[in-house]
N, CA, C and O of each residue as an XYZ file, in Angstrom:
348
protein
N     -30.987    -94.610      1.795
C     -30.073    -94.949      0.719
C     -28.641    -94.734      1.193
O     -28.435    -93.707      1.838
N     -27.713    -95.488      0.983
C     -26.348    -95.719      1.380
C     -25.409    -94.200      0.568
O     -25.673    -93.862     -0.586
N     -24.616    -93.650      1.207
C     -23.898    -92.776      1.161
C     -22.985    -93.075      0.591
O     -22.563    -94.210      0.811
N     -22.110    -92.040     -0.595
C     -21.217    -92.481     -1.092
C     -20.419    -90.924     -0.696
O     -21.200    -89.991     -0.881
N     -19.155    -90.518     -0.237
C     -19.033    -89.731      0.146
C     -17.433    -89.627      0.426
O     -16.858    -90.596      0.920
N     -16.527    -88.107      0.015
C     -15.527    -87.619     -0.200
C     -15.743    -86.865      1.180
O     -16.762    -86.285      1.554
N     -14.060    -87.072      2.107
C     -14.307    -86.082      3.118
C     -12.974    -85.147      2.732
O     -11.813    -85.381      2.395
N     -13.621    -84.204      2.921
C     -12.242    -82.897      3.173
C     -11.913    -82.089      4.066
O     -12.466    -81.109      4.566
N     -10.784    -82.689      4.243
C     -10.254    -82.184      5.865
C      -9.358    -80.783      5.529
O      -8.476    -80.607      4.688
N      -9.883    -79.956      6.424
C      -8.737    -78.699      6.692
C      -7.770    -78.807      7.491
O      -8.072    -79.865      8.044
N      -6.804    -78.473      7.964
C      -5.753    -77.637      6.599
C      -5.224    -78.872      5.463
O      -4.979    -78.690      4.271
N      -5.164    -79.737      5.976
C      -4.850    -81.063      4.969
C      -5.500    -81.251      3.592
O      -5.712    -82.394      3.187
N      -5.757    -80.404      3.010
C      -6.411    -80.512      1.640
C      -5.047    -80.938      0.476
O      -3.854    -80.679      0.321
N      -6.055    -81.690     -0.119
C      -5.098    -81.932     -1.365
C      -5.360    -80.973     -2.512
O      -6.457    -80.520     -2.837
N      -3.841    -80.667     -3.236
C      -3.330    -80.112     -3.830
C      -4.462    -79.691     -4.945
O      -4.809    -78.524     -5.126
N      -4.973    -80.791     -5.648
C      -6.191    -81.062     -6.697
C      -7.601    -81.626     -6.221
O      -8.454    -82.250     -6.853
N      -7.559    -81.153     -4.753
C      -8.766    -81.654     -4.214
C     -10.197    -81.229     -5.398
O     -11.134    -81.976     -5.681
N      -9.993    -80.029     -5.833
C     -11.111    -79.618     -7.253
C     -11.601    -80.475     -8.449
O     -12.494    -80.688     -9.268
N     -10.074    -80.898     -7.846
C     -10.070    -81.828     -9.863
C     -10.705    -83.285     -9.342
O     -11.448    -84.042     -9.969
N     -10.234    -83.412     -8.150
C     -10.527    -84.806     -7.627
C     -12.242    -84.985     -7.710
O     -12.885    -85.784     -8.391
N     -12.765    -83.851     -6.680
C     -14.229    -83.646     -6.356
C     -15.133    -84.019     -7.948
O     -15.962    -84.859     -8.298
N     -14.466    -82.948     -8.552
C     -15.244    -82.935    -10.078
C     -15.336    -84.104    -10.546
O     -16.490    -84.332    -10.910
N     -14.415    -85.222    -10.752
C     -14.584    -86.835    -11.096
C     -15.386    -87.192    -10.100
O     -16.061    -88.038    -10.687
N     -15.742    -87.163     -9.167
C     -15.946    -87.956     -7.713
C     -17.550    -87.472     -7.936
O     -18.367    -88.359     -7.692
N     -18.005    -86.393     -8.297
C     -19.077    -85.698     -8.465
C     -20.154    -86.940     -9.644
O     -21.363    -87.130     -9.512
N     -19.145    -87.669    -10.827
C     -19.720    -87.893    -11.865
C     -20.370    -89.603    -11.328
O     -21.153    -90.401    -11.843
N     -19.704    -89.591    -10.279
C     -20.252    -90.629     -9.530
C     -21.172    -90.797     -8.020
O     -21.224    -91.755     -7.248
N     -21.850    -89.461     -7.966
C     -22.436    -89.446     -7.258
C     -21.969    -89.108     -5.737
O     -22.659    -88.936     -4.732
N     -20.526    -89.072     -5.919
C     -20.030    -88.660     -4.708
C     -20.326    -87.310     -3.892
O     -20.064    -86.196     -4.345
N     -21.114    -87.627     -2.177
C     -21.258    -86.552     -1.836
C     -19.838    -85.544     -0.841
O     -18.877    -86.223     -0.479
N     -19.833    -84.320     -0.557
C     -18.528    -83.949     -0.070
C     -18.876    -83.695      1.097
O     -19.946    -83.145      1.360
N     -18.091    -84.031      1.893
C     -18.926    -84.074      3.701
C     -17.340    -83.246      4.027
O     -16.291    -83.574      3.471
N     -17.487    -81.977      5.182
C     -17.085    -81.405      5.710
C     -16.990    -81.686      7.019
O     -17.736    -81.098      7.802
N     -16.052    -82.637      7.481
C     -16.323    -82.996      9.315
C     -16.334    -81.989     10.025
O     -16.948    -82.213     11.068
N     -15.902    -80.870      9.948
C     -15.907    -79.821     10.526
C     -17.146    -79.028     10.918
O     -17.316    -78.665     12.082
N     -18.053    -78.746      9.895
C     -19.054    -77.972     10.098
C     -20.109    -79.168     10.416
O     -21.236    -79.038      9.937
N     -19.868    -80.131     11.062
C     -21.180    -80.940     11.517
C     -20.893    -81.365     13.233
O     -19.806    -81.743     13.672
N     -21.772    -81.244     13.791
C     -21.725    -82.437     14.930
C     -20.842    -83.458     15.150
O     -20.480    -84.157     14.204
N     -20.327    -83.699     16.584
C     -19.866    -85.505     16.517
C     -21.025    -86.394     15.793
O     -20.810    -86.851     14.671
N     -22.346    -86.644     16.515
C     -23.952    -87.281     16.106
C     -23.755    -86.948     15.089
O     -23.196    -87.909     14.560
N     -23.872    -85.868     14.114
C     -24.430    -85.580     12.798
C     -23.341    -86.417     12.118
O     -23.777    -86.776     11.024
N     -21.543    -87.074     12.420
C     -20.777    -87.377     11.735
C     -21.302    -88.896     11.727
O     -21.509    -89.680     10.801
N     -21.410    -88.983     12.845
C     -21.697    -90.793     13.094
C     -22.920    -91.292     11.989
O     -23.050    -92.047     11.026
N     -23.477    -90.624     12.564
C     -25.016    -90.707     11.590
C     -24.669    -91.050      9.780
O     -25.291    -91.921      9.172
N     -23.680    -90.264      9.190
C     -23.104    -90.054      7.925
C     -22.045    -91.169      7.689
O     -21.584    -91.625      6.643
N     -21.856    -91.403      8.730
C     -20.848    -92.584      8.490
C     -21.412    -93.865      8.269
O     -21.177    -94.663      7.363
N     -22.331    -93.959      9.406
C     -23.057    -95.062      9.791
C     -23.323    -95.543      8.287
O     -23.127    -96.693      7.896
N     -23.841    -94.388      7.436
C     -24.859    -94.802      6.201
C     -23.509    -94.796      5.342
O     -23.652    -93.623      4.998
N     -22.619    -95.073      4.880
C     -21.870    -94.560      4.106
C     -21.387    -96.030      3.227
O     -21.092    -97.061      3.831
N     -21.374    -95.955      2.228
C     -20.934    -97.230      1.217
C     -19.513    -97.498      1.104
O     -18.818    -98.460      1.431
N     -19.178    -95.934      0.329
C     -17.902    -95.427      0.300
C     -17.734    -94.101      1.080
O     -18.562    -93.290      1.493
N     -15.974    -94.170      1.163
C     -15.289    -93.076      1.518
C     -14.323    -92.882      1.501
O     -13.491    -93.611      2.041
N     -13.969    -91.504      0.687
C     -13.051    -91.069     -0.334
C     -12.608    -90.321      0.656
O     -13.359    -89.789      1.475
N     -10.961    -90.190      0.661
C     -10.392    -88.702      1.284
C      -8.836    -88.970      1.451
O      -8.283    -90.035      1.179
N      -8.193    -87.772      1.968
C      -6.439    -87.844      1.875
C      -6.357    -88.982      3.020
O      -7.271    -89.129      3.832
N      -5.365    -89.655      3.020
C      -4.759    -90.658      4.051
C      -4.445    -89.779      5.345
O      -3.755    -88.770      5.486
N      -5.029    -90.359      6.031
C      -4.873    -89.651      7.761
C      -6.029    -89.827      8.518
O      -6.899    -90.642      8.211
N      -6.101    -88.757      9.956
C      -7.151    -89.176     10.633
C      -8.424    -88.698     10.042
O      -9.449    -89.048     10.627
N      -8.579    -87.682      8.586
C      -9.714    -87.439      8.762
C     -10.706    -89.129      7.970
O     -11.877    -89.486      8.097
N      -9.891    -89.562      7.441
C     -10.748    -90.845      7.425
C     -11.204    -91.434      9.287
O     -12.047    -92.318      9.136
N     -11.019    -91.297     10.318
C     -10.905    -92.037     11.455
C     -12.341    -92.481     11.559
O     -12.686    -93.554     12.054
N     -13.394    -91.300     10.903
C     -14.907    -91.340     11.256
C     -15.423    -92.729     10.370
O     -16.445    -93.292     10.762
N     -14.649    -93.298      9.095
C     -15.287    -94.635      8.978
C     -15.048    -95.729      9.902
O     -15.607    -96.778      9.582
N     -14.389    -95.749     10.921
C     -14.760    -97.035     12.413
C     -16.129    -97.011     12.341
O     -16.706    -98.094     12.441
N     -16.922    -95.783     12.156
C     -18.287    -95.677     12.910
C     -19.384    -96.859     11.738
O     -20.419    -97.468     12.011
N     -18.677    -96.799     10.583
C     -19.143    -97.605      9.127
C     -19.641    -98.635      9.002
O     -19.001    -99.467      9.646
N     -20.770    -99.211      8.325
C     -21.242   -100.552      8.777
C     -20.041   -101.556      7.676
O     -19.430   -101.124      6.698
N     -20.010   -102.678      8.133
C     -19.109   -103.766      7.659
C     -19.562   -103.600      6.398
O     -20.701   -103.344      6.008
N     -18.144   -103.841      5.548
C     -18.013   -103.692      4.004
C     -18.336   -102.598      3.544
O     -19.005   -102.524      2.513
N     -17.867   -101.383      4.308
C     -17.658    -99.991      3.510
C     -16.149   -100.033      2.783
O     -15.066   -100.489      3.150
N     -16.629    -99.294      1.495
C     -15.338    -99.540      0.641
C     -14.296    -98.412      1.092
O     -14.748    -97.373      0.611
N     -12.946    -98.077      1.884
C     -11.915    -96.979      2.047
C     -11.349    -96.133      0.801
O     -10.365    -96.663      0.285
N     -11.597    -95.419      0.451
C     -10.523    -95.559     -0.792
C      -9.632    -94.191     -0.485
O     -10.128    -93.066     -0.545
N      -7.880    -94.518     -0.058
C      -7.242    -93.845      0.939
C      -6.324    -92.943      0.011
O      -5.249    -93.446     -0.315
N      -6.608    -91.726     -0.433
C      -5.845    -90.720     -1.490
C      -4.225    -90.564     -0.687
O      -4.410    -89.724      0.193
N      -3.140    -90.902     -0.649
C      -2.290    -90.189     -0.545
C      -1.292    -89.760     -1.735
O      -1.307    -90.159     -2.899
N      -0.279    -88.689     -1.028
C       0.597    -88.073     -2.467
C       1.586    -89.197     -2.180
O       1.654    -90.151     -1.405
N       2.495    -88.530     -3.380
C       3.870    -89.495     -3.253
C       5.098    -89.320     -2.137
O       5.931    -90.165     -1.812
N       4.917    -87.702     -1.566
C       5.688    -87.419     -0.267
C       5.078    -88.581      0.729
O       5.881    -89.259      1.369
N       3.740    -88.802      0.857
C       3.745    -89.639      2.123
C       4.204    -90.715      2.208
O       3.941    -91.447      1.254
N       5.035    -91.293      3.284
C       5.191    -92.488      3.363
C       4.282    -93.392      4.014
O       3.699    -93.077      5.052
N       4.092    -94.854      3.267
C       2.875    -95.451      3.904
C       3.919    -96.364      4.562
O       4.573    -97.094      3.818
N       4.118    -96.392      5.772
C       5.154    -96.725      6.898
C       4.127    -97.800      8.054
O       4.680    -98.499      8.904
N       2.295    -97.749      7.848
C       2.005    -97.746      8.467
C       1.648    -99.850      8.734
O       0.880   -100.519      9.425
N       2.485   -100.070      7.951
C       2.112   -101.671      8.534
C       3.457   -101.832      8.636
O       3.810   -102.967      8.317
N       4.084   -101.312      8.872
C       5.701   -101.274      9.499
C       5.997   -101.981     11.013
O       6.865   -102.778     11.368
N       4.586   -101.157     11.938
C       4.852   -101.060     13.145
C       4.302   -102.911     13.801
O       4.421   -103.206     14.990
């Protein structure tokens, strides 16, 4: 069954990452910790993954591994600048 899944990256946590999880929860969202897994164990999680929720940066990098038509959905605050189709 396809993964639906919130990543939370350390130290980069968001502010209301709690409040976020708790909505994210009512949809089945699971919370994946890249940290405490394997490179393999990440790929593997990705591989299966539908969605993926998390702050804007590299800890999204692990959906490349994603099969075509995984949905991104890229949390940033209002400090960040999204600069990134600039270049």
């Amino acid at each position: 069954m396809p993964l639906r899944c919130a990543v939370s990256a350390r130290p980069r946590r968001l502010r209301n990452e709690a409040e976020i999880l708790r909505v994210l929860n009512d949809f089945e969202v699971t919370v994946i910790y890249p940290e405490r897994h394997s490179f393999l164990e990440q790929v593997r999680l990705f591989a299966d993954a539908e969605l993926v929720v998390g702050n804007n940066g590299a800890n999204l990098a692990n959906a490349v591994v994603a099969r075509r038509g995984v949905t991104v959905f890229a949390i940033a605050s209002e400090a960040m600048h999204d600069d990134f189709f600039g270049i």
